[in-house]
C-alpha positions as CSV (number, residue, x, y, z in Angstrom):
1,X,138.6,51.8,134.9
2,X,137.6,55.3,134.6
3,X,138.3,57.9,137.3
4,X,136.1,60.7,137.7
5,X,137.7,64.1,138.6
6,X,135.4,67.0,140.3
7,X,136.5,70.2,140.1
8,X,136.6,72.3,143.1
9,X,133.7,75.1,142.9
10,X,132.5,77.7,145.4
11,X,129.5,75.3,146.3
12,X,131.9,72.4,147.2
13,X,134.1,74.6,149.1
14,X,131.2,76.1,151.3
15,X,129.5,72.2,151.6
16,X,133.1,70.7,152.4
17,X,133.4,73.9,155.1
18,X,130.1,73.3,156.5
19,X,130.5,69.4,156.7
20,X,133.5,69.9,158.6
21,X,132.6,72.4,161.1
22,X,129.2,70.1,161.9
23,X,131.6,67.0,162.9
24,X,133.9,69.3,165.1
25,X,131.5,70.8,167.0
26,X,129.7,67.1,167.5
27,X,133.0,66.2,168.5
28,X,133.2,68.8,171.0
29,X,129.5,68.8,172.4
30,X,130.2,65.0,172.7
31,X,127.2,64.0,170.0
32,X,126.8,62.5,166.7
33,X,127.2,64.3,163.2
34,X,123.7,63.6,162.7
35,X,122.4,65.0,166.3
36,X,124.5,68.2,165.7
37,X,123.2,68.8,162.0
38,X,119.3,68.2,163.4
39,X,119.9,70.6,166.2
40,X,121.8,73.2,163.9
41,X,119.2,73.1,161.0
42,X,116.6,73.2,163.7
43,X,117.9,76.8,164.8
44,X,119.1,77.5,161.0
45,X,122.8,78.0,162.0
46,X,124.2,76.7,159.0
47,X,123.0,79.2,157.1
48,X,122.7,82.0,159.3
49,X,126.6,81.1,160.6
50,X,128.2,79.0,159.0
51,X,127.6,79.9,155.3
52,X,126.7,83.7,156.2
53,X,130.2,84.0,158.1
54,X,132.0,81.7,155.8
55,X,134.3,84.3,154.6
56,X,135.1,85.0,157.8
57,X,134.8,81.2,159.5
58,X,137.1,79.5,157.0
59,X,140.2,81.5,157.9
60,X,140.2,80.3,161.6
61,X,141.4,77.0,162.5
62,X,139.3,73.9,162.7
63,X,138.8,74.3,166.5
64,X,138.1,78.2,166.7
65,X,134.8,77.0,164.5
66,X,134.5,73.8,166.3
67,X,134.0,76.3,169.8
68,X,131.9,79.0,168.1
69,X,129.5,76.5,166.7
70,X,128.9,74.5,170.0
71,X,128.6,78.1,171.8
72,X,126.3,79.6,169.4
73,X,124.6,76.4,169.0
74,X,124.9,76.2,172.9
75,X,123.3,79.8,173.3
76,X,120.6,80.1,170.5
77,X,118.8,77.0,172.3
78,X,119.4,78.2,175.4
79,X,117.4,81.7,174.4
80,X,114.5,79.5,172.9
């Protein structure tokens, strides 16, 4: 059987953040993966946060960007 090795790139890093950050702040809100990527892409928040401010975002622990994405999530509908 073959394995088939990946190497780690930018790109991955950035989608791995971004994956990450969507299911922590479902988990927080209380939704699904999939309601929390709908109502971030419907806003534009994982570009506009989480891959603008990845720099930033990815030095903070997994909760920190759990609770900034719920409340910017949380806020940016609210303003709608």
């Amino acid at each position: 059987m073959s394995e088939t090795t990946y190497s780690r790139t930018p790109a991955y890093d950035r989608i791995h953040f971004a994956t990450m950050a969507v299911e922590s702040g479902a988990k927080r809100l209380g939704i699904t993966p999939l309601a929390m990527y709908r109502r971030l892409k419907r806003q534009d928040l994982i570009h506009q946060r989480l891959m603008r401010h990845y720099d930033l975002l990815h030095t903070q622990s997994l909760d920190y960007v759990a609770e900034d994405i719920a409340e910017t999530l949380q806020n940016w509908e609210n303003q709608k």
